[in-house]
gemmi code that builds the backbone of each chain (N, CA, C; Angstrom):
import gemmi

chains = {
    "A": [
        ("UNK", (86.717, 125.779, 118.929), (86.521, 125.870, 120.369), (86.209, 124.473, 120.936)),
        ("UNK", (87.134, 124.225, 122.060), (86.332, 122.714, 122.656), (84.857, 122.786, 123.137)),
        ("UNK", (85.365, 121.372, 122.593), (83.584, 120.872, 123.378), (83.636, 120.173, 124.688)),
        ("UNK", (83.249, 120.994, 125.945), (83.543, 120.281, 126.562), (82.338, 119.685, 127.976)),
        ("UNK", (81.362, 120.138, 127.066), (80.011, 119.698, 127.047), (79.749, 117.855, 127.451)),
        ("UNK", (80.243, 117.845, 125.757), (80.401, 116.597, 125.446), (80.711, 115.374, 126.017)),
        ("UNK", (82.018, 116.274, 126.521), (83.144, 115.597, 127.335), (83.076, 115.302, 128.520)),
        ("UNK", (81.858, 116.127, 129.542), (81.390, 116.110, 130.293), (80.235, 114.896, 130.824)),
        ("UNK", (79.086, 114.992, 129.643), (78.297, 114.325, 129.333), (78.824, 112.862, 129.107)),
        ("UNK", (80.023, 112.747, 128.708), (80.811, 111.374, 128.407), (80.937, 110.671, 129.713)),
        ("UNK", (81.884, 111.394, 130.308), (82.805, 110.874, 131.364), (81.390, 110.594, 132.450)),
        ("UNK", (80.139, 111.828, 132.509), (78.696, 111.003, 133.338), (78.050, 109.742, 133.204)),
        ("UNK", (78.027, 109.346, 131.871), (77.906, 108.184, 131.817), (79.232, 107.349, 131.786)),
        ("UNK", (80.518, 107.457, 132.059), (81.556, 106.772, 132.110), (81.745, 106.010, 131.177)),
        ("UNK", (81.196, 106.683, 129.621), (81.641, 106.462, 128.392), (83.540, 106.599, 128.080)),
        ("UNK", (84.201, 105.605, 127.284), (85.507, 106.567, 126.567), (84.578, 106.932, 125.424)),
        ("UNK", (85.991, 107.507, 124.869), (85.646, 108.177, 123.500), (85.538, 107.057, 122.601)),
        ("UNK", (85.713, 105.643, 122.550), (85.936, 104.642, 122.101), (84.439, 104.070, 122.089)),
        ("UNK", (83.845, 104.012, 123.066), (82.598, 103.618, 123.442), (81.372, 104.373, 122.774)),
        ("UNK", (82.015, 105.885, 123.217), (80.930, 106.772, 122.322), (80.614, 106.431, 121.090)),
        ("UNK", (81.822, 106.302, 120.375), (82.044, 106.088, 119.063), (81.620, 105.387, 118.436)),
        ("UNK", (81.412, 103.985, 119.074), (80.879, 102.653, 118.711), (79.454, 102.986, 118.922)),
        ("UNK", (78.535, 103.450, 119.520), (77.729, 103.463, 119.859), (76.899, 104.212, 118.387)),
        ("UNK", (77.823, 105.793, 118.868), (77.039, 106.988, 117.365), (77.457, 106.200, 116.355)),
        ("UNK", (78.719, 105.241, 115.781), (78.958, 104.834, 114.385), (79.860, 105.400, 113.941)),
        ("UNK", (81.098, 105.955, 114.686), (81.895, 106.863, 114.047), (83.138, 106.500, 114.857)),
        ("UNK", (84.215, 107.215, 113.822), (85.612, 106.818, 114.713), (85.997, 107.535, 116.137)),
        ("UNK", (86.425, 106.688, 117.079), (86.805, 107.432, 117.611), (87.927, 108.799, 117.318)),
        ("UNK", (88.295, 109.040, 116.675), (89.462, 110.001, 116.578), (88.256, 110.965, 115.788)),
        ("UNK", (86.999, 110.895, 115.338), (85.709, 111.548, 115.205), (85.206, 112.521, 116.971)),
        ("UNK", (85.027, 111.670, 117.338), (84.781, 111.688, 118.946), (85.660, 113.118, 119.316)),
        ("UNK", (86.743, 112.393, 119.216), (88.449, 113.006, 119.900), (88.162, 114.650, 119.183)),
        ("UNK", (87.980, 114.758, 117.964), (88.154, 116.327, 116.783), (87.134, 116.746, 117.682)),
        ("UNK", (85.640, 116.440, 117.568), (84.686, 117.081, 118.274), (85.073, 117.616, 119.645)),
        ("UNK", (85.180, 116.737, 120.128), (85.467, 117.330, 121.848), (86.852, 118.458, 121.906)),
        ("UNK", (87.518, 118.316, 120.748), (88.553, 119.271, 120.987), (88.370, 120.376, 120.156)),
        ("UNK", (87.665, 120.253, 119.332), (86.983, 121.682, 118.621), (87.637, 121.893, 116.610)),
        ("UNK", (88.448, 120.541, 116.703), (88.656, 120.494, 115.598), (87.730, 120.278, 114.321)),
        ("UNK", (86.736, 119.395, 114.559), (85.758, 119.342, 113.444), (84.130, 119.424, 114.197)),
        ("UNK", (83.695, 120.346, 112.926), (82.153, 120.449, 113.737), (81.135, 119.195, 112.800)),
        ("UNK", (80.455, 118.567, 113.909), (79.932, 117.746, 113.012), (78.490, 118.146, 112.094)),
        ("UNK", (77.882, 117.176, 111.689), (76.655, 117.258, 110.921), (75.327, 117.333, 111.854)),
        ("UNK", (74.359, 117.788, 111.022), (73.281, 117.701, 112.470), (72.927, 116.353, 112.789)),
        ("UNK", (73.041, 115.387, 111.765), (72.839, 114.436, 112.054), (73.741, 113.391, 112.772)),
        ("UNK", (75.144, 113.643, 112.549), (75.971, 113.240, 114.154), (75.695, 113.603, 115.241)),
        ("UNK", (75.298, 115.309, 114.948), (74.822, 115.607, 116.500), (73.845, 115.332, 117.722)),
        ("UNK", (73.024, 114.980, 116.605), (71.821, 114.099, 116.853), (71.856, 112.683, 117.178)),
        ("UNK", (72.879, 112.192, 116.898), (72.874, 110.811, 117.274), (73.892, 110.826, 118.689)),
        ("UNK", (74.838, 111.898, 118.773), (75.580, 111.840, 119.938), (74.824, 112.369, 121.244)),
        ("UNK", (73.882, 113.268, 120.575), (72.427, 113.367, 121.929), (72.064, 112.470, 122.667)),
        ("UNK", (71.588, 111.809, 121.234), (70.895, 110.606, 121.428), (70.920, 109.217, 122.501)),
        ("UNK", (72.757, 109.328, 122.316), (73.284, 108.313, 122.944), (73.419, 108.832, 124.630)),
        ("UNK", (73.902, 110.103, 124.659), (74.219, 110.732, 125.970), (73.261, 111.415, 126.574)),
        ("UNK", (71.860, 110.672, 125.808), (70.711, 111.123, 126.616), (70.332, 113.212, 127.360)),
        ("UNK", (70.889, 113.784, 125.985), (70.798, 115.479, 126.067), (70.542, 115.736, 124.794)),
        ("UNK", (70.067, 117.231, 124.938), (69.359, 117.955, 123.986), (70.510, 118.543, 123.217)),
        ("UNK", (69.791, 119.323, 121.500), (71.396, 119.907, 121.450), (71.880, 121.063, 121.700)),
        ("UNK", (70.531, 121.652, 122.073), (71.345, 123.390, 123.150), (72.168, 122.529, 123.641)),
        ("UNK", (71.932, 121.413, 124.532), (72.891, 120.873, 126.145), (74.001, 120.766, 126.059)),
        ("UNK", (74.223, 120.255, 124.547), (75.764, 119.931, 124.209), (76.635, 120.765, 122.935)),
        ("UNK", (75.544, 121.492, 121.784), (76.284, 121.890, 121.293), (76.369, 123.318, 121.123)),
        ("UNK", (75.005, 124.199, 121.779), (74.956, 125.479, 122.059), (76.068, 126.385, 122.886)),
        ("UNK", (76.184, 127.334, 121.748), (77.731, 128.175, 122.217), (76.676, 129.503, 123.411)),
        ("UNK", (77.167, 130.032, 124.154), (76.783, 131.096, 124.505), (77.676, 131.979, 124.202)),
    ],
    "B": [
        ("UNK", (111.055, 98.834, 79.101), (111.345, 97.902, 79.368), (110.760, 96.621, 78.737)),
        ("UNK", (111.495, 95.272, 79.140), (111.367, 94.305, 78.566), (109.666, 93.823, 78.544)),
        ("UNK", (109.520, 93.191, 77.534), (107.801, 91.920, 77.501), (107.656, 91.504, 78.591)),
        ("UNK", (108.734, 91.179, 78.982), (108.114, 89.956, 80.162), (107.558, 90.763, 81.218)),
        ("UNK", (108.212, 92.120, 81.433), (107.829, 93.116, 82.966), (106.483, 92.974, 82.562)),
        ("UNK", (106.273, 93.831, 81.322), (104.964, 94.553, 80.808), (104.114, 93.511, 80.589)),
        ("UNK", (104.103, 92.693, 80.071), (102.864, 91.296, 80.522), (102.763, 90.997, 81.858)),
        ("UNK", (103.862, 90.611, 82.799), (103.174, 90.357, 84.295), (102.447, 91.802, 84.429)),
        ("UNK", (102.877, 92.974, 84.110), (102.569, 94.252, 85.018), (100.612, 94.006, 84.279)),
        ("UNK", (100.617, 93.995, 82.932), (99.239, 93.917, 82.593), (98.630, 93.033, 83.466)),
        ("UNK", (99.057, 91.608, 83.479), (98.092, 90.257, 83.713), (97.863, 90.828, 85.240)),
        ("UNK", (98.967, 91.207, 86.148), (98.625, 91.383, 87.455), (97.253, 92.675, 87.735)),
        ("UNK", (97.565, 93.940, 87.273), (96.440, 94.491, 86.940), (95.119, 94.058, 86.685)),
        ("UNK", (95.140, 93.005, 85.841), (94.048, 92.502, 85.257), (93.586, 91.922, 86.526)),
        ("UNK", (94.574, 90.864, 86.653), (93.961, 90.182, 87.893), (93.630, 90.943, 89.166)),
        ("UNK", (94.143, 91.880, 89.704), (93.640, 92.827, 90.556), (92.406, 93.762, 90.684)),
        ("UNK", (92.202, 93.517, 89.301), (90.664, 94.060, 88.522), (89.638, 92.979, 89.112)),
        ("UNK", (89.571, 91.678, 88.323), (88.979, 90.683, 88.622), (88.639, 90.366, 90.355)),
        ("UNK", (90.060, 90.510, 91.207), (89.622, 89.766, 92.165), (88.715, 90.946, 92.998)),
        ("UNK", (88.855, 92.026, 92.636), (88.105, 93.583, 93.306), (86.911, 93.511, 92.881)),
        ("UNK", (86.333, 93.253, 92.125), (85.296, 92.779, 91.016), (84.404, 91.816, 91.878)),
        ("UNK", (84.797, 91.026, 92.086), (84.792, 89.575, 92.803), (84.413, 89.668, 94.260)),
        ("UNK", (85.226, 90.430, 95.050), (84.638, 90.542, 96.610), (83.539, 91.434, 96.867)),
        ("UNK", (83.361, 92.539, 95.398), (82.607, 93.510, 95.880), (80.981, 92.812, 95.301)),
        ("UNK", (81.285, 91.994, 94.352), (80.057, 91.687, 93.839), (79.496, 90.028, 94.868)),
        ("UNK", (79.998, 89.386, 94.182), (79.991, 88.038, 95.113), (80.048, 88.179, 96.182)),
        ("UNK", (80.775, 88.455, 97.234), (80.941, 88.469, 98.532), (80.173, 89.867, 99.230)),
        ("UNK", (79.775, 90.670, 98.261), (78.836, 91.900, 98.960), (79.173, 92.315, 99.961)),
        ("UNK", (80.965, 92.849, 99.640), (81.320, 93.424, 100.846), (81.306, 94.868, 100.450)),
        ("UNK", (81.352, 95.679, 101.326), (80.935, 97.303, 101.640), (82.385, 97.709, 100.724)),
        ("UNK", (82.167, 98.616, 100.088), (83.511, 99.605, 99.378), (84.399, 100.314, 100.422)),
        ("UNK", (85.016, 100.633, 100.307), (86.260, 101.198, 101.408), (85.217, 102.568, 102.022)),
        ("UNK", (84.684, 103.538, 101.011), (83.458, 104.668, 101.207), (82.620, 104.371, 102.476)),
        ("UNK", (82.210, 102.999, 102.252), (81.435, 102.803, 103.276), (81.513, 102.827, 104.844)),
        ("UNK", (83.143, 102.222, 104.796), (83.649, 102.089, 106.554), (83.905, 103.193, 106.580)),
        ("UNK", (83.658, 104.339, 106.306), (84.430, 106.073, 106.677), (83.026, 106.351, 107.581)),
        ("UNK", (83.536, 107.204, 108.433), (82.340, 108.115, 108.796), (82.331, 109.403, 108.330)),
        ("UNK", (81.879, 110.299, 108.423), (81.799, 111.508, 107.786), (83.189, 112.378, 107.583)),
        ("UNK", (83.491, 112.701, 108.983), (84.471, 113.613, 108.893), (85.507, 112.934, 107.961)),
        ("UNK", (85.725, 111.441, 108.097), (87.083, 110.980, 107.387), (86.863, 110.683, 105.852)),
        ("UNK", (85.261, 110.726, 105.596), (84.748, 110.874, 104.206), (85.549, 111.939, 103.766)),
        ("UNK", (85.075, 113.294, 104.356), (85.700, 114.613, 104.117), (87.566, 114.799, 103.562)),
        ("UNK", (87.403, 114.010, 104.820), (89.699, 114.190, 104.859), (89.534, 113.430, 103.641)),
        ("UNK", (89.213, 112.107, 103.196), (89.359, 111.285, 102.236), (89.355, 111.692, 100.763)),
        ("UNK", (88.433, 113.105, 101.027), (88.543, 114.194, 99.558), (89.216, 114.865, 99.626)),
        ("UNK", (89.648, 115.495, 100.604), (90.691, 116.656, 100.666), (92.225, 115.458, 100.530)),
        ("UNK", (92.613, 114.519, 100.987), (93.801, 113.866, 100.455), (93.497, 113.423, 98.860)),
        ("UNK", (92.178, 113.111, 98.577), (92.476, 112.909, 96.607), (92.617, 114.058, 96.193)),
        ("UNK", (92.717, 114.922, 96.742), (92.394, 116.578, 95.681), (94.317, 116.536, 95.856)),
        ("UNK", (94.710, 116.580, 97.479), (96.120, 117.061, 97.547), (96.381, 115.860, 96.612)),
        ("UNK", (96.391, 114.562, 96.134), (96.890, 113.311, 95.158), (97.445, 113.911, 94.161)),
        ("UNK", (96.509, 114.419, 93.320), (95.742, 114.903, 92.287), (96.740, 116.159, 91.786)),
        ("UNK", (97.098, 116.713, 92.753), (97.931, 117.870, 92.427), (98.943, 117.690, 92.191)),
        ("UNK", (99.523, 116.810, 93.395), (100.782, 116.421, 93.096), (101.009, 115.359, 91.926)),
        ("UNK", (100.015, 114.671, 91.095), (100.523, 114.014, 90.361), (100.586, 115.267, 88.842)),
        ("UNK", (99.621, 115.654, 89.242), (99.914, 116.547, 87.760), (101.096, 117.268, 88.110)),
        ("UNK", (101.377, 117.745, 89.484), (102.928, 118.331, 89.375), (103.975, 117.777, 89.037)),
        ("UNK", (104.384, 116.686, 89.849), (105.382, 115.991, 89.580), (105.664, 115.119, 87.898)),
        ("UNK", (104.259, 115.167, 87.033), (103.954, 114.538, 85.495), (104.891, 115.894, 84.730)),
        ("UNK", (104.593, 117.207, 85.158), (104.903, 118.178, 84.628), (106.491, 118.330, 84.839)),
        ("UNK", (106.619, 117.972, 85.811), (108.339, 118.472, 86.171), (108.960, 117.348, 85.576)),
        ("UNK", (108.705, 116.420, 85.680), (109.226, 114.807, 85.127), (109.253, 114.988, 83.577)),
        ("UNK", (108.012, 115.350, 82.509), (108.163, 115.745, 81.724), (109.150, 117.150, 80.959)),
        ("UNK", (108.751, 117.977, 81.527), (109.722, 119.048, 81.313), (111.274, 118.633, 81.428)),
        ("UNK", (111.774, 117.879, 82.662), (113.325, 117.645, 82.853), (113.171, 116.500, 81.510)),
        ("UNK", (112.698, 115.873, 81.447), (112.842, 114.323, 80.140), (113.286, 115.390, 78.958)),
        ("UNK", (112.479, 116.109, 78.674), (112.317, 116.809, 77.088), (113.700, 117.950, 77.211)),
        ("UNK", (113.845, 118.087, 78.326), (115.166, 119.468, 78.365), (116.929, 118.656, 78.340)),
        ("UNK", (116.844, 117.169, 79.062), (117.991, 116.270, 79.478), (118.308, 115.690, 77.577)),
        ("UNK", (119.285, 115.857, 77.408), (119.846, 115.130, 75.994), (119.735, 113.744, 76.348)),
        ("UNK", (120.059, 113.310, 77.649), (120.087, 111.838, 78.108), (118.782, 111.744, 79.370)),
        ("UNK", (118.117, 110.592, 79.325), (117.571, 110.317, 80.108), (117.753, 109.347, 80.694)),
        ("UNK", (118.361, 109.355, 82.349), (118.677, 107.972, 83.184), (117.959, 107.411, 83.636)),
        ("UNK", (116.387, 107.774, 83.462), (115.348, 106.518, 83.848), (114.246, 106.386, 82.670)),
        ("UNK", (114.129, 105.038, 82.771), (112.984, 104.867, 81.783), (111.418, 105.501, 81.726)),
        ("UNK", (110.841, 105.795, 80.982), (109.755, 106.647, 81.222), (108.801, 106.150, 81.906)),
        ("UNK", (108.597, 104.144, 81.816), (107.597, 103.604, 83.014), (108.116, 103.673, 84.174)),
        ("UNK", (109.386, 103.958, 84.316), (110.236, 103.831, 86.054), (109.771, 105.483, 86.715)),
        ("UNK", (109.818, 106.426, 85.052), (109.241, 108.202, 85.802), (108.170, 107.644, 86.329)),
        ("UNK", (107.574, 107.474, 85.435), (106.047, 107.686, 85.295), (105.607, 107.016, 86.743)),
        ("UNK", (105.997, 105.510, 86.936), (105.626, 105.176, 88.192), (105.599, 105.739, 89.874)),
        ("UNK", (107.055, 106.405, 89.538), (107.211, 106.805, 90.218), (106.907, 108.230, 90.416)),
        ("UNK", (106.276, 109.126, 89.501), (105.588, 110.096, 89.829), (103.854, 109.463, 90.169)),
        ("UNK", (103.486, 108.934, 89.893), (102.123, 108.204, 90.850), (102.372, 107.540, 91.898)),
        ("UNK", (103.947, 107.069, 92.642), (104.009, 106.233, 93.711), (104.093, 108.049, 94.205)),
        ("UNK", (104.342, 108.930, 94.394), (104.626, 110.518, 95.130), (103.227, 110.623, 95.621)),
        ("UNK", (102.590, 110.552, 94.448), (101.075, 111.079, 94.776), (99.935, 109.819, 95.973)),
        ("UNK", (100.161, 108.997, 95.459), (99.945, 107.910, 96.412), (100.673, 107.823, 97.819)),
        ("UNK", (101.768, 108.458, 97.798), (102.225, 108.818, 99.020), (101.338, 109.990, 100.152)),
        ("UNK", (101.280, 110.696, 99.182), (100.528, 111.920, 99.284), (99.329, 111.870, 100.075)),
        ("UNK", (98.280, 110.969, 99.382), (97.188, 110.911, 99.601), (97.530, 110.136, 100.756)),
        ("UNK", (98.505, 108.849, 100.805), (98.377, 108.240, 102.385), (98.721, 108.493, 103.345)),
        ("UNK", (99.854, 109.854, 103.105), (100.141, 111.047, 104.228), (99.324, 111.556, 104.742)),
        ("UNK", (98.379, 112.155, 104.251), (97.376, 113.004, 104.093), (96.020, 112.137, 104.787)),
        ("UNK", (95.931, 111.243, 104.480), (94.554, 110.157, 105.401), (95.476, 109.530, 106.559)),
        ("UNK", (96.507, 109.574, 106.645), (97.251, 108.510, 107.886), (96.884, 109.594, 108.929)),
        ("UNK", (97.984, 111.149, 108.845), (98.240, 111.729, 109.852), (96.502, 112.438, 110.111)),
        ("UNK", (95.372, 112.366, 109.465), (94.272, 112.500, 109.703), (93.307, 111.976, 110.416)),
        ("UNK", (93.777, 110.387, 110.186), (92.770, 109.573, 110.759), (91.799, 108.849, 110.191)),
        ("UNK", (92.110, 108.676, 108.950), (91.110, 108.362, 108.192), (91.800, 107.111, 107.365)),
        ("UNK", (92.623, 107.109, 106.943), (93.103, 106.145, 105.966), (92.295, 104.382, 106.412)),
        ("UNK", (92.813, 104.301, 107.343), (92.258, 103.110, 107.865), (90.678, 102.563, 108.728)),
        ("UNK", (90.122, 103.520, 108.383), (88.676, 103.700, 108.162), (87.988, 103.625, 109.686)),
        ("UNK", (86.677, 103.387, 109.889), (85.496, 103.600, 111.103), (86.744, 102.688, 112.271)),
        ("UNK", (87.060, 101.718, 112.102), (87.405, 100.965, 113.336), (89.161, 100.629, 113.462)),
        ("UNK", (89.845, 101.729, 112.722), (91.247, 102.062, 112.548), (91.974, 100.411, 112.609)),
        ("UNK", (91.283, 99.806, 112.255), (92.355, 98.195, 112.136), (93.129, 98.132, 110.792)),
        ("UNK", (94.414, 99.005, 111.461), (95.689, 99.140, 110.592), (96.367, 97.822, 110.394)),
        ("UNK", (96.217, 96.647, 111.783), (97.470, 96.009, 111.868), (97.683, 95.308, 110.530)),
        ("UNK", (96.138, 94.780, 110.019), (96.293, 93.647, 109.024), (96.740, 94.006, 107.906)),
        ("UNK", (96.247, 95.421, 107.603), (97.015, 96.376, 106.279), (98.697, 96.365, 106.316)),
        ("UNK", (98.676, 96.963, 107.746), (100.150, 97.137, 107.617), (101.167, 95.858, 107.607)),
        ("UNK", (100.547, 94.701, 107.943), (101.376, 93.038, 107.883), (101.276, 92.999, 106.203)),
        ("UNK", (100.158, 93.578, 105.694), (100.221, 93.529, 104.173), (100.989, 94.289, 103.218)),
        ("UNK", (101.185, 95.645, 103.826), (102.135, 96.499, 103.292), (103.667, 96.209, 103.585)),
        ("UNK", (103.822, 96.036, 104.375), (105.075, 95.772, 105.540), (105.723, 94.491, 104.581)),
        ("UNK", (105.018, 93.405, 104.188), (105.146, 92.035, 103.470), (105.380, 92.415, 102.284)),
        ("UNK", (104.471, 93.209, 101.237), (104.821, 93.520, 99.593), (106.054, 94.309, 99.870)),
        ("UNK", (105.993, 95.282, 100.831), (107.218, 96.206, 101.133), (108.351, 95.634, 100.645)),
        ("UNK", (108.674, 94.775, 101.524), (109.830, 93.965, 102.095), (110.214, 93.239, 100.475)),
        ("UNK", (109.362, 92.227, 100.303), (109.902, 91.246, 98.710), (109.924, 92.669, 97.652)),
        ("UNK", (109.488, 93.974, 97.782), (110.089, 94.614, 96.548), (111.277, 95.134, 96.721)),
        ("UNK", (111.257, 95.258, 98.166), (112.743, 95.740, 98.550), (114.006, 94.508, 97.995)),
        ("UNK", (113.415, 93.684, 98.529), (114.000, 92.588, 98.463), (114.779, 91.961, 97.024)),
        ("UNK", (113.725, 92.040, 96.505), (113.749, 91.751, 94.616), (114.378, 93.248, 94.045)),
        ("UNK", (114.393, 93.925, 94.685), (115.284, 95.167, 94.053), (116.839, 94.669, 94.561)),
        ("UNK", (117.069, 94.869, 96.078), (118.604, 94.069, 96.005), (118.839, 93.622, 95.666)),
        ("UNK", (118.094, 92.215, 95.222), (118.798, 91.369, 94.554), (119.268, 91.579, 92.821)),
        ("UNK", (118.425, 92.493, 92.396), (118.414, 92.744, 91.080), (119.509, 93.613, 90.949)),
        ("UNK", (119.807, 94.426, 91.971), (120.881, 95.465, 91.908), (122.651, 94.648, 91.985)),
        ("UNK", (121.935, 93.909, 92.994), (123.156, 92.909, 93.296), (124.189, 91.938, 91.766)),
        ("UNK", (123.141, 92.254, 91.391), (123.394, 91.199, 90.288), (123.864, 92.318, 88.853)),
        ("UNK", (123.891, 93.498, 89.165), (124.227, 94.812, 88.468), (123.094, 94.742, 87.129)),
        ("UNK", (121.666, 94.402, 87.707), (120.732, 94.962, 86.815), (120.420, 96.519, 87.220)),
        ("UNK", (120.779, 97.125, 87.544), (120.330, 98.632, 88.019), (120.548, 99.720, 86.792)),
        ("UNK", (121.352, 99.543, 86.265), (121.038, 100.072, 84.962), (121.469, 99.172, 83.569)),
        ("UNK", (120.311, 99.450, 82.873), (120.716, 98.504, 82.019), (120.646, 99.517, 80.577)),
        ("UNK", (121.884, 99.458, 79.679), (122.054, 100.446, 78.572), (122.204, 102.231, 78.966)),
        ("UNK", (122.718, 102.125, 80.200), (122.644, 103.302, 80.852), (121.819, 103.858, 81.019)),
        ("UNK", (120.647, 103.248, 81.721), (119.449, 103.473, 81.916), (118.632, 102.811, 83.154)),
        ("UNK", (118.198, 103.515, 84.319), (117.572, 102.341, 85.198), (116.368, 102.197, 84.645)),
        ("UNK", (116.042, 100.783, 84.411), (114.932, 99.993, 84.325), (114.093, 99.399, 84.724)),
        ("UNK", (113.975, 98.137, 84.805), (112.887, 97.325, 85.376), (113.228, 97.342, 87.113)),
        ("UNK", (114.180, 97.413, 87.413), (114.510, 97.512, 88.677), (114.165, 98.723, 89.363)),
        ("UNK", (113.939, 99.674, 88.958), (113.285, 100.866, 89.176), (112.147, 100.583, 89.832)),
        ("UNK", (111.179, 99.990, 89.462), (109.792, 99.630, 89.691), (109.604, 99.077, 91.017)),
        ("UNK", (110.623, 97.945, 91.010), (111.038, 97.190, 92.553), (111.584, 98.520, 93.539)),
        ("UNK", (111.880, 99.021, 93.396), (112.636, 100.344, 94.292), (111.351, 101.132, 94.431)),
        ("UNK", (110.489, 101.372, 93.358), (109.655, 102.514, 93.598), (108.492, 101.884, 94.697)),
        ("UNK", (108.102, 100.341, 94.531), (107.085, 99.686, 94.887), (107.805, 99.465, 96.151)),
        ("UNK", (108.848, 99.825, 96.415), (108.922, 99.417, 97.892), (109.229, 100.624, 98.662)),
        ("UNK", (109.386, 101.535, 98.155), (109.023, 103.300, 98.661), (107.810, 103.331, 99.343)),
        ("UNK", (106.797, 103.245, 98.091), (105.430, 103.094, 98.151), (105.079, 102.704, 99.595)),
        ("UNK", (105.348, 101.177, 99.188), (104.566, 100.162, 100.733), (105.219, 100.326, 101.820)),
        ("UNK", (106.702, 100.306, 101.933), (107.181, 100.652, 103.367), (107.061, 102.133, 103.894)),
        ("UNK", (106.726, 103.298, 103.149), (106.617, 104.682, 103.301), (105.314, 104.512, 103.752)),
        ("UNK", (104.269, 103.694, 103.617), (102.768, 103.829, 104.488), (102.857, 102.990, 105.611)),
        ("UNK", (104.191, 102.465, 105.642), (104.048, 101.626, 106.934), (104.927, 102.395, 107.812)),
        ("UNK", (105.881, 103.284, 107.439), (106.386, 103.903, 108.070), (105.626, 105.096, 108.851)),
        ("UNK", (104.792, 106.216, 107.524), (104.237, 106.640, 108.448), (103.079, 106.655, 109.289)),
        ("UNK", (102.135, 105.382, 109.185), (101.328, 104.986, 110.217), (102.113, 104.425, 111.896)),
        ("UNK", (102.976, 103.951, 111.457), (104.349, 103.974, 113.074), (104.577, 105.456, 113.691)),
        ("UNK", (104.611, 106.272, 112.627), (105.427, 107.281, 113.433), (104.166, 108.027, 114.135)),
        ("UNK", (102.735, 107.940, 113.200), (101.254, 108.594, 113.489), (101.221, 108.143, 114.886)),
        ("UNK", (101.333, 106.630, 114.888), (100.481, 106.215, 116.398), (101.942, 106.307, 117.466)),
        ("UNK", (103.063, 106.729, 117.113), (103.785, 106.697, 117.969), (103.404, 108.395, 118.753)),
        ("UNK", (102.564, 109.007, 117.569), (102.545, 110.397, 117.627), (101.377, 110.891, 119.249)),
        ("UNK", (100.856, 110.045, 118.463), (99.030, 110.057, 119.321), (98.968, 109.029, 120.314)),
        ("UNK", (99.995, 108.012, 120.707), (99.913, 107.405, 121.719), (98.839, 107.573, 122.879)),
        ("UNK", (98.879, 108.530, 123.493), (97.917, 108.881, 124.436), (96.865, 110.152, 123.731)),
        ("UNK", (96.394, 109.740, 122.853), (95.707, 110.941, 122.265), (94.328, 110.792, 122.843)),
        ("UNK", (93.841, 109.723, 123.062), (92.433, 109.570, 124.171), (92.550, 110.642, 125.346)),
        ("UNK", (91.645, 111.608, 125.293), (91.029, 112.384, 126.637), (92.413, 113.620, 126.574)),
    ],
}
model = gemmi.Model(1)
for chain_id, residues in chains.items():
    chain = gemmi.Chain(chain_id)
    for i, (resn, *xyz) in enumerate(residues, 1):
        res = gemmi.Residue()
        res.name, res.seqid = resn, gemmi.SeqId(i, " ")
        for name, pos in zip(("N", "CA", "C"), xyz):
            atom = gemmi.Atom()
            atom.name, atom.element = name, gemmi.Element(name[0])
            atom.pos, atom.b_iso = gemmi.Position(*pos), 0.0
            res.add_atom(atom)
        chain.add_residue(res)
    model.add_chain(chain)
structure = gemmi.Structure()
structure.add_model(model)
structure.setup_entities()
């Protein structure tokens, strides 16, 4: 399922996915799977992509 | 095949040992493991496992046709190589169209000026060897085999990292 949380949270701070990437430590085409629902990450990516986009991880990775 | 292949093929090995040896210790640069991030850690096992298969497949079929053929038209280092250049294909199929092969900060170009370059002189050194009607020698392809297989190899990862990013062009957003 996308994430489009994420993607949301990105484009607010007027992050690319390139930027994100550099930031958490990971490839962008890392970035790219997440937001499109292809790979789920670790808690500890998730945690660092919080981190960076300044949200919790209900905010970004909680499904309802 | 002849001494002379099989001594460069050792000494170069060797030396490829040494100089790997050498950057990782002396120069304390990070192992290829290291520039991955997770997910492409992941793909990076799932392409050695698909490697892995295919080399024991293709060892098996290569063997089986050798032992069933009364004649065999390639030499067994020209099979043999070339059932590990399949699997090496494999695995760089398998990390290219993933995303992973070329690690955290995807800087293909310098690989691929490197692949693209060995590519080319094995291609190269195979025409010419063919040219010269070394292509089979005792009714048998030989040492020239190797030049053909080694340039499968390197231009087949340069090929399909072209066709990947021709793929994903706009794959951002």
């Amino acid at each position: 399922m996308k994430n489009l949380k994420i993607k949301s949270a990105r484009a607010a701070l007027d992050l690319s996915q390139q930027e994100l990437a550099e930031k958490v430590g990971v490839s962008r085409q890392t970035i790219n799977a997440i937001e499109k629902g292809d790979y789920n990450p670790t808690i500890n990516l998730c945690r660092a992509i919080c981190k960076v986009l300044g949200k919790t991880l209900d905010e970004l990775f909680w499904e309802e | 095949m002849s001494t002379s292949y099989l001594l460069g093929f050792g000494v170069g090995l060797a030396l490829c040992l040494v100089v790997r040896i050498f950057f990782k210790k002396k120069l304390d640069m990070d192992s290829r493991c290291a520039q991955l991030d997770e997910r492409q850690q992941m793909v990076n096992g799932k392409a050695y496992k698909a490697a892995w298969f295919t080399l024991t497949f293709t060892m098996l079929v290569y063997s089986i046709i050798t032992s069933a053929l009364e004649k065999v038209y390639v030499e067994s280092m020209v099979g043999t190589f070339a059932c590990i250049g399949i699997s090496i294909l494999v695995f760089a199929g398998y990390s290219i169209f993933n995303d992973s092969y070329y690690g955290i900060n995807d800087r293909y170009k310098k690989y691929i000026r490197f692949f693209g370059f060995m590519g080319l002189m094995f291609a190269v050194s195979a025409v010419i060897q063919i040219a010269r009607g070394h292509l089979f020698e005792n009714g048998v392809i030989g040492d020239t085999g190797m030049f053909i297989v080694g340039a499968v190899i390197m231009l087949g990862v340069v090929i399909m990292t072209f066709i990947h990013n021709a793929m994903n062009k706009n794959a951002e957003d």
